[in-house]
N, CA, C and O atoms as a Tripos MOL2 file, in Angstrom:
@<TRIPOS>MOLECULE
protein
  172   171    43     0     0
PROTEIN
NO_CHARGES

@<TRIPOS>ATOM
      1 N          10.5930   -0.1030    6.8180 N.3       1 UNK1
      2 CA          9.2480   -0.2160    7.3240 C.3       1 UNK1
      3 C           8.2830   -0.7110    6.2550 C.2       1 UNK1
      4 O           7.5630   -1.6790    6.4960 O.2       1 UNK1
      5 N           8.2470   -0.1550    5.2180 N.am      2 UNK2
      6 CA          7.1570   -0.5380    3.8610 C.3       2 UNK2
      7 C           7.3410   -2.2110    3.9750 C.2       2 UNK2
      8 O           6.4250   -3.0300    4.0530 O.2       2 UNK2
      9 N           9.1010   -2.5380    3.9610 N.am      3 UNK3
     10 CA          8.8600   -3.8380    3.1460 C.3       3 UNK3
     11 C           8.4020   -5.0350    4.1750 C.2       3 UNK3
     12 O           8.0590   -6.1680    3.8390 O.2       3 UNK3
     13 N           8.5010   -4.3720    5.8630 N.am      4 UNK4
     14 CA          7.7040   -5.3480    6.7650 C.3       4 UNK4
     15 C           6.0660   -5.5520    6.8120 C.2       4 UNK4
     16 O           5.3980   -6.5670    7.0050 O.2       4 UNK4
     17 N           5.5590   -3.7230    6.4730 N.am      5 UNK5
     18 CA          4.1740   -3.8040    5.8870 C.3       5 UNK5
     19 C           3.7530   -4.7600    4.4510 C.2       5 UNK5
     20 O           2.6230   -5.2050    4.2490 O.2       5 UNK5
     21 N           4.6720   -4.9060    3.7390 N.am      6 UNK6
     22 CA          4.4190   -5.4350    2.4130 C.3       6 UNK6
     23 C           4.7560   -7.0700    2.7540 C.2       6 UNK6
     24 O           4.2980   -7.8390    1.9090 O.2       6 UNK6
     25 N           5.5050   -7.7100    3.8960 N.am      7 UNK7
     26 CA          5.7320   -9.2480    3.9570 C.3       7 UNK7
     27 C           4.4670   -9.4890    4.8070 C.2       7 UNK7
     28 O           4.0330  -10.6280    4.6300 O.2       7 UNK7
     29 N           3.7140   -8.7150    5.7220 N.am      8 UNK8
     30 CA          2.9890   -9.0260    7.0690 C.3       8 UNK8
     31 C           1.6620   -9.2450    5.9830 C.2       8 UNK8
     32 O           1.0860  -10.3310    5.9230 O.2       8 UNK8
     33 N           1.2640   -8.0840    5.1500 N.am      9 UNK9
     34 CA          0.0730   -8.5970    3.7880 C.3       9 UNK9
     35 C           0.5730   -9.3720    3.3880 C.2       9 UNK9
     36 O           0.2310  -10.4210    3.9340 O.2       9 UNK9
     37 N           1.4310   -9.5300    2.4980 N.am     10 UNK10
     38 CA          1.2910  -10.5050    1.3820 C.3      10 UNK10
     39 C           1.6450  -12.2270    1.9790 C.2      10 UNK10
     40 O           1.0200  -13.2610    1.7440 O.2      10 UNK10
     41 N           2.4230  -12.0890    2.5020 N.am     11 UNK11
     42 CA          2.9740  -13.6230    2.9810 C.3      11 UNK11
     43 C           2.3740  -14.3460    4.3590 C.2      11 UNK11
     44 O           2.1380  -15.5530    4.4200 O.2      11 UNK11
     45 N           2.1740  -13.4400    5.4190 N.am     12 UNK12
     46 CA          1.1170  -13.4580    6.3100 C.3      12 UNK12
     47 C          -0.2360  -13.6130    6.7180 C.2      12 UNK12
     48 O          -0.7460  -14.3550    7.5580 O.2      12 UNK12
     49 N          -0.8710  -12.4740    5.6940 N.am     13 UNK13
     50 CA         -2.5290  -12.4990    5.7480 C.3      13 UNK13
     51 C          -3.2000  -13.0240    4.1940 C.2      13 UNK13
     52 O          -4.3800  -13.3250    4.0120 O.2      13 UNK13
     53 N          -2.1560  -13.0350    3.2090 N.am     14 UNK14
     54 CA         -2.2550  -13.3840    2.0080 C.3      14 UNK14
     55 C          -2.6310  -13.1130    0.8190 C.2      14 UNK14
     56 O          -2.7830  -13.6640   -0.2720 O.2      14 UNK14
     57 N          -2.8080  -11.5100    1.6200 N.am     15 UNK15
     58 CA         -3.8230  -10.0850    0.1380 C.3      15 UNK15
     59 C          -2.3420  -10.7950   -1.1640 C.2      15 UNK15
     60 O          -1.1730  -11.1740   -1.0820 O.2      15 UNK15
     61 N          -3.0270  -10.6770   -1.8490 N.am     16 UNK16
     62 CA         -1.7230  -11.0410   -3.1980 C.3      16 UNK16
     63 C          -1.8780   -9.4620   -4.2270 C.2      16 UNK16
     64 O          -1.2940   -9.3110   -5.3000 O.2      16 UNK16
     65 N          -2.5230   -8.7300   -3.7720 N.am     17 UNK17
     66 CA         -2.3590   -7.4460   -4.8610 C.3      17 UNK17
     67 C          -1.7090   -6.6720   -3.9430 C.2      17 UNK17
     68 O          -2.4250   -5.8210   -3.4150 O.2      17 UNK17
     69 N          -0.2350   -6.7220   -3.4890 N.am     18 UNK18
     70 CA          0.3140   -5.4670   -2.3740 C.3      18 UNK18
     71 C           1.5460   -5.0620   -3.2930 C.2      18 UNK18
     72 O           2.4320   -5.6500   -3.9140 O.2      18 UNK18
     73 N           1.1820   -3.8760   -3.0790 N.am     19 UNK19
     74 CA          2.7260   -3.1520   -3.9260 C.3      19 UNK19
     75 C           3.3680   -2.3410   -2.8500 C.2      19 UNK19
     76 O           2.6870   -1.5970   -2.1440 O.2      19 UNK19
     77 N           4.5940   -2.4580   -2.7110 N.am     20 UNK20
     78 CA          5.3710   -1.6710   -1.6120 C.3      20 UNK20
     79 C           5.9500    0.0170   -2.4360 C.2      20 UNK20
     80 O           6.3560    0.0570   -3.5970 O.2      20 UNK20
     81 N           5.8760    0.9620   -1.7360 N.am     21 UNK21
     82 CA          5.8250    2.3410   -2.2110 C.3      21 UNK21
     83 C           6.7750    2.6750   -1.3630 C.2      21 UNK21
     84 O           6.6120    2.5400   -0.1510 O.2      21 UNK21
     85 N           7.9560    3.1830   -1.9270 N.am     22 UNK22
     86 CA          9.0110    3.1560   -0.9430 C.3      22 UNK22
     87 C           8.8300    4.4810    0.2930 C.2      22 UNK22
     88 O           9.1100    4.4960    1.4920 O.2      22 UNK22
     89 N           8.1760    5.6410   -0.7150 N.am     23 UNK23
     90 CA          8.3090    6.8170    0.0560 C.3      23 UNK23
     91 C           7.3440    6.4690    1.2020 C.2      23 UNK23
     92 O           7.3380    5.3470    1.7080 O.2      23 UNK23
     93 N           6.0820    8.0060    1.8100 N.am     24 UNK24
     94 CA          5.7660    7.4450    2.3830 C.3      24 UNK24
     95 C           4.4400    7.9330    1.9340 C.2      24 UNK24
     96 O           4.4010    8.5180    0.8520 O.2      24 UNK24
     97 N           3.2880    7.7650    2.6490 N.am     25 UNK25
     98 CA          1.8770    8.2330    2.4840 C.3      25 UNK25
     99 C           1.5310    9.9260    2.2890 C.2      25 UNK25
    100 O           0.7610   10.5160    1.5310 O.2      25 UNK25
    101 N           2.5170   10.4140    3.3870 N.am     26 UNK26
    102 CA          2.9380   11.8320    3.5440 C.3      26 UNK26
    103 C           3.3440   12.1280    1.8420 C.2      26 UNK26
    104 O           2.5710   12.7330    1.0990 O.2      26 UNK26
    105 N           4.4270   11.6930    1.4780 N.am     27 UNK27
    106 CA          4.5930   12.1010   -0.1200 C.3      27 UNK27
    107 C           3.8420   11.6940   -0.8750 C.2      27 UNK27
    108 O           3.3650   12.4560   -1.7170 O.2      27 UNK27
    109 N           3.4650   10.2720   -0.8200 N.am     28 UNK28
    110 CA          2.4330   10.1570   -1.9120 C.3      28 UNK28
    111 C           1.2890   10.7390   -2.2580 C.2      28 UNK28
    112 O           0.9110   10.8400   -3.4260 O.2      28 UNK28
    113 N           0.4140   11.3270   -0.8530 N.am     29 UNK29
    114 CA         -0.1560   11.6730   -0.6230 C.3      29 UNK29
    115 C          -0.5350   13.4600   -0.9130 C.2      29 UNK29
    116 O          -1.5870   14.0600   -1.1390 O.2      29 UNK29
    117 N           0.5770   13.7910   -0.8040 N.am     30 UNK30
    118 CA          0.8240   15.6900   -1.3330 C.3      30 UNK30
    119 C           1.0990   15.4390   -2.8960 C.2      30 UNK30
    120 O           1.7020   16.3830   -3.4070 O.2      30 UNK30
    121 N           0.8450   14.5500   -3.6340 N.am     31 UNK31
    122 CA          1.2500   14.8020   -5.1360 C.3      31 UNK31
    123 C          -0.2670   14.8880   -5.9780 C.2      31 UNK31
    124 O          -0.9440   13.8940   -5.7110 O.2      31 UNK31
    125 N          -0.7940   15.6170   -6.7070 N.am     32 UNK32
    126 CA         -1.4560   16.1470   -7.6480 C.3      32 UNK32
    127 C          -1.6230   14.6050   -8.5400 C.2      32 UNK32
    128 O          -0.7320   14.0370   -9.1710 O.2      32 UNK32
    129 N          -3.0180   14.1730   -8.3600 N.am     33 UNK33
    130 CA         -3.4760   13.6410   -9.8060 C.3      33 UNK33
    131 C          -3.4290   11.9400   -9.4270 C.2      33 UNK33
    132 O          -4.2780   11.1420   -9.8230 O.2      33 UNK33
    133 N          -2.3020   11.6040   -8.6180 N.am     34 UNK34
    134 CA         -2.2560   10.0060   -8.2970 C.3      34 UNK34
    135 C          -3.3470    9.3990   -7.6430 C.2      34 UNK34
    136 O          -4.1080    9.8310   -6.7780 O.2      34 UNK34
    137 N          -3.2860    8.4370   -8.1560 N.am     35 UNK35
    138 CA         -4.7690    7.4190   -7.7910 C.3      35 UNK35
    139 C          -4.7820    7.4150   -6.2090 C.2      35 UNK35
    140 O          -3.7170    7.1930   -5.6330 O.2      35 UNK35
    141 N          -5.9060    7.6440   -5.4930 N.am     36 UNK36
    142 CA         -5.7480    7.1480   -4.2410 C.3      36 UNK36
    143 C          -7.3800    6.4960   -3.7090 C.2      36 UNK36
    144 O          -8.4320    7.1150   -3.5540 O.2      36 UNK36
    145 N          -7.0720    4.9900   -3.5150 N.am     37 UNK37
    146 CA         -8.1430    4.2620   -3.4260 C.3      37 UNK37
    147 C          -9.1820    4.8100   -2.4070 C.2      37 UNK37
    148 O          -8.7020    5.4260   -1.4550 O.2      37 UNK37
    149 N         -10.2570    4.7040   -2.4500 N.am     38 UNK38
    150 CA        -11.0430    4.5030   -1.0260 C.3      38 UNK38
    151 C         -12.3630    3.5950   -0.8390 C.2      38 UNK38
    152 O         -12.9930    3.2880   -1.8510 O.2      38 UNK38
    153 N         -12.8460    3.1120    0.5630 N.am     39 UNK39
    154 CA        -13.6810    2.5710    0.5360 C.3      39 UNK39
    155 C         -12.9250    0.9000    0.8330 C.2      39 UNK39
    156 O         -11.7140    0.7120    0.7160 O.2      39 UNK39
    157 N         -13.8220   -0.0840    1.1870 N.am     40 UNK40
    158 CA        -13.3880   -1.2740    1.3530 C.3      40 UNK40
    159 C         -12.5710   -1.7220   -0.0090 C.2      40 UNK40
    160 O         -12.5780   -1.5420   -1.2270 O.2      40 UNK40
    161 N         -11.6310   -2.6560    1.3670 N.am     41 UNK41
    162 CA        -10.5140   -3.8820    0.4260 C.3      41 UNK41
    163 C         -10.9190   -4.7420    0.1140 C.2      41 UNK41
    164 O         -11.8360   -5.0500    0.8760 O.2      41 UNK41
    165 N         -10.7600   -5.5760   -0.8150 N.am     42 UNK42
    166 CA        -11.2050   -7.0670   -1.5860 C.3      42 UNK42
    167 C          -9.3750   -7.7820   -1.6060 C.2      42 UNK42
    168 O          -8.2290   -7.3460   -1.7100 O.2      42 UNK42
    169 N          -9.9250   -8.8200   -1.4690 N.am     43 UNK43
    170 CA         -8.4500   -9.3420   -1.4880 C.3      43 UNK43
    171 C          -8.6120  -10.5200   -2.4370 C.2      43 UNK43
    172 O          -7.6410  -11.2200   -2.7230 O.2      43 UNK43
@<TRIPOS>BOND
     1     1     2 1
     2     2     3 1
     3     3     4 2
     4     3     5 am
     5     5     6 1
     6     6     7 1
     7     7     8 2
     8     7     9 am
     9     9    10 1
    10    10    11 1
    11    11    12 2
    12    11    13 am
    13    13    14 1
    14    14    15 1
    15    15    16 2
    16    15    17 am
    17    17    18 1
    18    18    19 1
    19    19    20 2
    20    19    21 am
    21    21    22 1
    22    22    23 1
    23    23    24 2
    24    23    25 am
    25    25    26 1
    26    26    27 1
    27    27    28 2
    28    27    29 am
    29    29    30 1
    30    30    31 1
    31    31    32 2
    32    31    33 am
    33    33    34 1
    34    34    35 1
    35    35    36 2
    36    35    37 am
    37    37    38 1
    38    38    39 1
    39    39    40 2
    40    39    41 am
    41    41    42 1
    42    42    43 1
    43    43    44 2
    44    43    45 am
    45    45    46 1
    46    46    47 1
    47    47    48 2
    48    47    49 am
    49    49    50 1
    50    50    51 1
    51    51    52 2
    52    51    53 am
    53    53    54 1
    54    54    55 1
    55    55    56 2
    56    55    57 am
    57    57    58 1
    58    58    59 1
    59    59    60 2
    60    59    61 am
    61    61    62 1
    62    62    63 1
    63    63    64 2
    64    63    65 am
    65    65    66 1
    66    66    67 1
    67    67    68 2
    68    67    69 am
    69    69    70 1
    70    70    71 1
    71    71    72 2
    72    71    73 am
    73    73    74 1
    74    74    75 1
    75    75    76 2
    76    75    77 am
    77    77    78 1
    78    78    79 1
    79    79    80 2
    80    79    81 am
    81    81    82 1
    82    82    83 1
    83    83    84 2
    84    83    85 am
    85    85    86 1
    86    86    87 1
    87    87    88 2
    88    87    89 am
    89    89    90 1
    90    90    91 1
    91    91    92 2
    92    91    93 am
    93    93    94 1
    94    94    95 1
    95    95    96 2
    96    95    97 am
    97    97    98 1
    98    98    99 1
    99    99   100 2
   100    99   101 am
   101   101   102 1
   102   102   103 1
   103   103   104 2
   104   103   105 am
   105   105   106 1
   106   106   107 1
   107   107   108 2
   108   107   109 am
   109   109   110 1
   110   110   111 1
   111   111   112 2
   112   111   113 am
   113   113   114 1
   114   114   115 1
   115   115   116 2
   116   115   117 am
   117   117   118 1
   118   118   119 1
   119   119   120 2
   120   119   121 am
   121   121   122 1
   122   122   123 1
   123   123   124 2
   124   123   125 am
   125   125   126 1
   126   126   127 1
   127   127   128 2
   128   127   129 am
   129   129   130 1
   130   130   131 1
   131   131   132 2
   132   131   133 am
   133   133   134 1
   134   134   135 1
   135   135   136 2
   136   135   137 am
   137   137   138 1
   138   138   139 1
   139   139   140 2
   140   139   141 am
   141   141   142 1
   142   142   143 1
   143   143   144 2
   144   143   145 am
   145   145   146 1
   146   146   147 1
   147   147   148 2
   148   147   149 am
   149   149   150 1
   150   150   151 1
   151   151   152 2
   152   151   153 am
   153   153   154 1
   154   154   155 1
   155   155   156 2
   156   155   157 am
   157   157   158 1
   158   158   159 1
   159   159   160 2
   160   159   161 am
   161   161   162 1
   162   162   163 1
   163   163   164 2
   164   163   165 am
   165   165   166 1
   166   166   167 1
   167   167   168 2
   168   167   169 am
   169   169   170 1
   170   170   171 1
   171   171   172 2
@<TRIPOS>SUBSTRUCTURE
     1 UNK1         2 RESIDUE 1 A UNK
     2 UNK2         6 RESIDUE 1 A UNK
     3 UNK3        10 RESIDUE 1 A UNK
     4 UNK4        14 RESIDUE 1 A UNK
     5 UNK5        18 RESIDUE 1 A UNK
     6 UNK6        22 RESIDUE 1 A UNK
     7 UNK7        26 RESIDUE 1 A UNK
     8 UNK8        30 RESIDUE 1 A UNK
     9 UNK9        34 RESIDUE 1 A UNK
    10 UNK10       38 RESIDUE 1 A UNK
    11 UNK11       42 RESIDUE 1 A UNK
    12 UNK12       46 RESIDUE 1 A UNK
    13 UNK13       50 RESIDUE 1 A UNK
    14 UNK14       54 RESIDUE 1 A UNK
    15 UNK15       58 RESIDUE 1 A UNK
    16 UNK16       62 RESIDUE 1 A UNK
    17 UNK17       66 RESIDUE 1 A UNK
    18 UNK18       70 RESIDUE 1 A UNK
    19 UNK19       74 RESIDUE 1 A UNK
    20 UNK20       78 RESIDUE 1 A UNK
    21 UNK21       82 RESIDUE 1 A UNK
    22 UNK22       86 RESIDUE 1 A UNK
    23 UNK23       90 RESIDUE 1 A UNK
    24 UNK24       94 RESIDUE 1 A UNK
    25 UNK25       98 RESIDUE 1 A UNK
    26 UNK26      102 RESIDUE 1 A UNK
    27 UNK27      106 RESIDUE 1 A UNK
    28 UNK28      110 RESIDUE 1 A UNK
    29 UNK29      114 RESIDUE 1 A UNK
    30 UNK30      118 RESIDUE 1 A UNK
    31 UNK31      122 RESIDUE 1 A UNK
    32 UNK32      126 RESIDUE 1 A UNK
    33 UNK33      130 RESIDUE 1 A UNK
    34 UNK34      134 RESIDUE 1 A UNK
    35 UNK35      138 RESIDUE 1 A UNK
    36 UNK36      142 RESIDUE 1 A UNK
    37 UNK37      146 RESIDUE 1 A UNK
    38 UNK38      150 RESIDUE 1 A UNK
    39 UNK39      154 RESIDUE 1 A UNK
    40 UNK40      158 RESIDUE 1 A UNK
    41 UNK41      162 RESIDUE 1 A UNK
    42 UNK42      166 RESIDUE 1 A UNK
    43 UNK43      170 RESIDUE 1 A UNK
């Protein structure tokens, strides 16, 4: 699933800053201290 989210940005709509995160939002998301953006995208 990530790496169809990560071809549909990057090669599709053409954001060029996409990093694919294998786990999911759920894990990334329960971990202490990791960056988590907010607010509007710039591409």
């Amino acid at each position: 699933r990530s790496s169809h989210t990560w071809f549909v940005l990057h090669e599709l709509l053409g954001y060029r800053n996409v990093r694919n995160y294998d786990g999911s939002w759920t894990e990334y998301g329960s971990l202490v201290g990791v960056p988590i953006e907010t607010g509007e995208a710039s591409n």
